[in-house]
Phi, psi and omega in degrees: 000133186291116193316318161029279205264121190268330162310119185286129156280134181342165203219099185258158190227140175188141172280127210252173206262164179287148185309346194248022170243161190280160173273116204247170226274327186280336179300306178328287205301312184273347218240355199248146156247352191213163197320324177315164173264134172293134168314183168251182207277181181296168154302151173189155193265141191314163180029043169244159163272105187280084160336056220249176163328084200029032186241132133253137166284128205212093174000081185312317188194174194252094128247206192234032164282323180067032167275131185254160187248103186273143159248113190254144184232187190268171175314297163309313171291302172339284215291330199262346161306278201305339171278322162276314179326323196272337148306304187260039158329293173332303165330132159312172182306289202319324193287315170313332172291312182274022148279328212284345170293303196299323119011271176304318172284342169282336160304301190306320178278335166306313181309300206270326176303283143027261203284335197276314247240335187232024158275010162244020167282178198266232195278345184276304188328297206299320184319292198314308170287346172291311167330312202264340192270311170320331183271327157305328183293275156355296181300300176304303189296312165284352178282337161296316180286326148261009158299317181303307193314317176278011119319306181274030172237342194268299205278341175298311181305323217290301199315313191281304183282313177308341170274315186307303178317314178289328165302334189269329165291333148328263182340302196303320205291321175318296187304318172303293191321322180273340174284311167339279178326292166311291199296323184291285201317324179280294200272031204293036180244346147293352190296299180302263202331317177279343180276340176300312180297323174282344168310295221276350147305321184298314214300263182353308149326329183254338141291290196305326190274342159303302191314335176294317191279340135003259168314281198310344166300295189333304201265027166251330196257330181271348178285291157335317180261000147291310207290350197253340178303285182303265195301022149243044158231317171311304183282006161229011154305298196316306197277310165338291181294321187285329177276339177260021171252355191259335147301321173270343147315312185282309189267002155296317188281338180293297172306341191247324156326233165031272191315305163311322202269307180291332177289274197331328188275335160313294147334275175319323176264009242202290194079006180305147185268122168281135157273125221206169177235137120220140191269136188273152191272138201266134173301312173320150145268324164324187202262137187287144171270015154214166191214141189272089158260002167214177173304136157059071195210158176209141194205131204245118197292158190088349206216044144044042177257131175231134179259121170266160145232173175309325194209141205209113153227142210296155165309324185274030197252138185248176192288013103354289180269010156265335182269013198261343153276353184267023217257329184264020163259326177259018093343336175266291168001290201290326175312343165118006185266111155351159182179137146189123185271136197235131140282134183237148177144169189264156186268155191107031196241007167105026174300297167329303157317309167311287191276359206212292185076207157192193210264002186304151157109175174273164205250149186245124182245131185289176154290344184241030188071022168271142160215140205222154190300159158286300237246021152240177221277195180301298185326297179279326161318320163271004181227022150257342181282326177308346201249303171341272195307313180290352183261315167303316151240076150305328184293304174286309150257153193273140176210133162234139220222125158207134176267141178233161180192128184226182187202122176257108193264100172082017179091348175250150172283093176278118144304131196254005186255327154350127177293337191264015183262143149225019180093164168083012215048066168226347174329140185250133203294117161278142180240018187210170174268335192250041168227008170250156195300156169213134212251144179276157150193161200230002173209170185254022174266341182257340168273348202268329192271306218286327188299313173331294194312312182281336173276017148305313182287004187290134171264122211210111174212172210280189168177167182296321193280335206189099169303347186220092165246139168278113181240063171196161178253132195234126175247131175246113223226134194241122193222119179228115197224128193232122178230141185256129169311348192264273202305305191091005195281110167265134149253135189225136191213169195197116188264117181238104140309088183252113180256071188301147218265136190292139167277144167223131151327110179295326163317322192267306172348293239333082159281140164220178177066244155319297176291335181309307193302335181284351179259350184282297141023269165320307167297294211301316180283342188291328166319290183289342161298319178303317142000290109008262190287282170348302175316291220279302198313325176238045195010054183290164185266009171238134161243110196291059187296334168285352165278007167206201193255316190316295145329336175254338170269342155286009196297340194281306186302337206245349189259012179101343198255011181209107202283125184271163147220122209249082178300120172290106189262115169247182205238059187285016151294149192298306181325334204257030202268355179278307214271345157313287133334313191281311160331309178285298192307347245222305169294300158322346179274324196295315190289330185276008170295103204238121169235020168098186162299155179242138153217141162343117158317068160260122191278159156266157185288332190314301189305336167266357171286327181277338140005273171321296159331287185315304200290347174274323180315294199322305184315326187261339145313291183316318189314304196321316155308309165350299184271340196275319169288333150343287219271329150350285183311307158308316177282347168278354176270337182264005169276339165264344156288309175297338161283317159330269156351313203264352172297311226265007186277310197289328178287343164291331192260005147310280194324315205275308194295322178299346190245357166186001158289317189312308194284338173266039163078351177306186205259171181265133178330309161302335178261330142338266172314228259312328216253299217287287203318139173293155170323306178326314218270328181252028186211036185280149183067029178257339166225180211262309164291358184274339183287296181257035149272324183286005184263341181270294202307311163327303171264010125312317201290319219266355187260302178300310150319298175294353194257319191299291201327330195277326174283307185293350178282344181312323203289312209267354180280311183272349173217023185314298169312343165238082171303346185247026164276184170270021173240153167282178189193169187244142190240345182213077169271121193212100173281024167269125155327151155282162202283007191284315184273353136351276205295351188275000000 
């Protein structure tokens, strides 16, 4: 048994053969602890205490039988016997045992004090003795399997002496048959006698061989009932062990949940901008210039500056294990919560990589069923998961999703989503935030094409520092609107995704032309975001969010109305050890940045039904203006009919006074209207309905007045003189209403 193991093994007692005799299968079988077979022991001188393979031997008694007691023991036991046995060499047998028993139970009893002693240790203790009873268990099970073995080397011999016995009976029966044959021939009168002997040989026979079948019933049934003893005590050692590690598996993760849950809640009641490292895998063979001397802690060797952050990852950390600490800030995202994740660092320090990646790589299955490239990035990872939750519950909410992605390029805000954008500097300049495109999409096979689409258009060109250097800060801005279907309770959020363009040195760079300006640039906003972050830092009362585009297209994100995170890309080259410091110091200012709470955007469904309500009212104003202008218009064309009319009146009753009121003295139309006409009549069109009842009434009188008129001026021409014929004449004509239907 492997010294290890703190458990003492059975203690077998058997009488074992003399040393100048052979070792036989049951000896082999009490004198072995592990499966293997034992040599046989050395020559040793009769009635000594022998020392063998973890066997000692021991004088049953001092005669010349020579018979022995193996005592066989563990590794352990073994090693503290040799050390006390040989003192009491000396000793009769009897006495020599019980001291070497009595030995072994003060071992067993330390052993157990011991183990008694650390019982109150917590659930790894307790793992651990299960661990140790298993191996006893082990331990048990092989020594029954070589107790089986010796059985079955036993049932071998029995075979073997039961063939030789059949073989000598044999012989014998012959040999009887041929003494038979003699004595019948000499002796026949012996003929009886020798056949009772070979009866009685068969018989004999025929008992070894029940006894044989026996033994094999035996070493059939204790091998079954060993081998099933031991695979019920393993398997419920085993289901034993497997439930307090599926116990302590659950409150690790329950407790580590928990944490995770205060920390978030921190964050959210804090408003602190998080900070995360992560170190790019080193060019160098040389000893790297910064070093992890605790979790999430950094320290750049030679100049003792040690940095803490939220989260620090090692060159071997793959994009798995960065996003799985950013994964509950776009969890809030879907949750109605502002989010915007940045990469910062100098260039060539892994941003692009970090947020973006590629398709490179095995293909990887998430926890939530996804599967994504190893090697791609925040970005896609975070807009395939966005789309996970909105496909999940679509039964309770309606969400609607749109992506816009610009690049601030030279100080200009570019749409890379633009139909006229095409890369190369050709991009087309938005001069506003509501001139950049924003595209609907509904799947992450269509937000997976529109990021193509924008990083084609990306301005991306070489440099001494960086063969693919980005020379822009590139944004993917995720608008997200969640309205429930019960409630009607709208949330609306917005995920700002930054991979922003690395700083260099013009010197180490030694950019010209294009690039310079593009590197001047570059700097000048990474300035002013520091700026930026300087303000918020000492809570001034201007915050210059207008000294660069950059800034000003982060204001929202940067103001409080958004849980931030700023991944930090180093470098662990030694060359690289100034832009390197200046990162870590930057990022530290960054992490003390506190802007209070973030809390969700949310309408209650009450506010959007009257929303809604309003928006209908408003819809039904407009018609309603609509028709009132409408009908404006109609009275003013009938107010100009009706002037008209009233034109075309006076000149009938001018005519009409000339052709027969003048000689009987009537008054002249004008001093008529000035005496007669109702107010209506002299103030028409001053109101809008007195305008168009006098506009119907008119132009019936005036119709009518044209029709009478015509006869009757015929009439009164052919019979003025005689008024009393039978054709008519006119004696008043007056196309003013009367006043009675005036006033009605």
């Amino acid at each position: 048994m492997p010294s290890s193991v703190e458990a003492s093994g059975p203690l077998s007692l058997s009488p074992a053969p003399s040393p100048t005799s052979s070792t036989s299968s049951l000896d082999l079988l009490l004198a072995a602890e592990d499966p293997s077979p034992l040599l046989p022991p050395p020559q040793m001188t009769a009635h000594r205490v022998v020392f063998g393979r973890n066997v000692i031997q021991v004088p049953l008694k001092q005669s010349t039988t020579s018979e022995y007691v193996n005592l066989v023991l563990s590794q352990l036991e073994f090693d503290a016997m040799a050390v006390h046995v040989p003192q009491y060499e000396a000793l009769p047998p009897e006495e020599l045992l019980e001291r070497i028993t009595q030995l072994l139970k003060e071992q067993e009893t330390k052993r157990r004090q011991r183990a008694g002693s650390s019982g109150d240790q917590q659930a790894g203790d307790s793992l651990a003795a299960f661990q140790s009873r298993l191996l006893e268990l082990e331990y048990e099970r092989k020594r029954l399997h070589t107790k089986l073995r010796g059985a079955k080397a036993l049932q071998l011999s029995l075979t073997d002496e039961n063939t030789t016995l059949r073989v000598q009976l044999e012989q014998q029966a012959v040999d009887v048959e041929e003494l038979l044959r003699y004595q019948t021939l000499h002796l026949g009168g012996d003929v009886a006698k020798w056949k009772n002997v070979a009866k009685q040989a068969l018989r004999q026979l025929g008992v070894v061989k029940d006894e044989l079948k026996q033994v094999k019933e035996q070493v059939k049934g204790g091998w079954d009932e060993a081998a099933a003893t031991v695979e019920d005590a393993v398997d419920m050692v085993v289901q034993e062990v497997d439930r307090r590690e599926h116990v302590l598996q659950l409150s690790y993760l329950a407790e580590k949940k928990e944490r995770e849950t205060m920390a978030e809640k921190y964050y959210e009641l804090s408003g602190r901008i998080r900070v995360f490292c992560r170190l790019r895998p080193g060019k160098e063979v040389d000893a790297p210039a910064l070093v992890m001397p605790r979790p999430n802690n950094l320290l750049i060797a030679g100049s003792g500056k040690e940095f803490a952050f939220d989260q620090v990852f090692g060159p071997q950390s793959t994009q798995a294990d960065v996003y799985a600490q950013i994964e509950p800030l776009v969890v809030s995202f879907t949750d109605g919560y502002n989010a915007c994740i940045m990469a910062y660092g100098q260039t060539g320090s892994g941003k692009t990589h970090t947020m973006v990646g590629n398709d490179q790589g095995a293909l990887e299955h998430r926890a939530n069923g996804l599967t994504v490239h190893a090697n791609a990035g925040v970005i896609p990872r975070a807009l395939q998961q966005v789309f996970a939750v909105v496909n999940k519950r679509q039964m309770t909410y309606v969400d609607t999703i749109r992506v816009s992605m610009v690049e601030i390029y030279n100080d200009q805000i570019l749409d890379l989503l633009h139909e006229d954008s095409c890369g190369a500097g050709k991009n087309a300049v938005a001069k506003n935030e509501t001139d950049i495109t924003a595209r609907d999409v509904s799947s992450y096979a269509q937000v997976d094409a529109v990021m193509r689409d924008g990083n084609a258009n990306r301005n991306i060109a070489a440099t001494k520092m960086n063969l693919e250097s980005s020379r822009s800060h590139a944004l993917v801005f995720l608008h997200l609107e969640s309205q429930h279907r019960d409630t009607r309770e709208m949330r609306t959020s917005t995920l700002c995704l930054v991979d922003l363009a690395g700083s260099e040195r013009i010197s180490r760079s030694q950019v010209e032309g294009d690039r310079l300006r593009e590197t001047q640039h570059i700097n000048k906003s990474l300035a002013a975001l520091g700026d930026v972050v300087y303000a918020l830092q000492h809570k001034a009362k201007h915050t210059p969010y207008r000294n660069s585009k950059l800034t000003y297209m982060l204001r929202d994100m940067l103001s409080g109305q958004a849980k931030t995170l700023m991944m930090l890309q180093l470098s662990p080259d030694t060359i690289d050890v100034e832009e390197t410091t200046c990162s870590l110091q930057f990022g530290a200012r960054v992490s003390q940045v506190q802007m209070g709470a973030v809390r969700p955007s949310v309408e209650s469904g009450a506010l959007f039904k009257l929303q809604e309500e309003n928006r209908t009212l408003e819809a039904k104003t407009l018609a309603m203006e609509t028709q009132v202008s409408d009908l404006q218009r109609q009275c003013q064309q009938q107010g100009n009919e009706l002037r008209e009319a009233q034109s075309s009146k006076e000149a009938l009753e001018r005519q009409l006074w000339l052709l027969g009121g003048r000689q009987r003295g009537d008054k002249a139309p004008a001093e008529l209207d000035h005496d007669e006409s109702p107010p209506e009549d002299r103030t028409i069109g001053t109101s809008q309905s007195s305008t168009n009842r006098s506009a119907s009434n008119t132009r019936i009188s005036a119709t009518e007045c044209a029709t009478d008129s015509s006869v009757s001026i015929t009439a009164g021409i052919n019979d003025i003189s005689n008024p009393k014929s039978g054709h008519p004449y006119l004696c008043y004509v007056s196309t003013s209403p009367p006043r009675i239907d005036a006033r009605a």
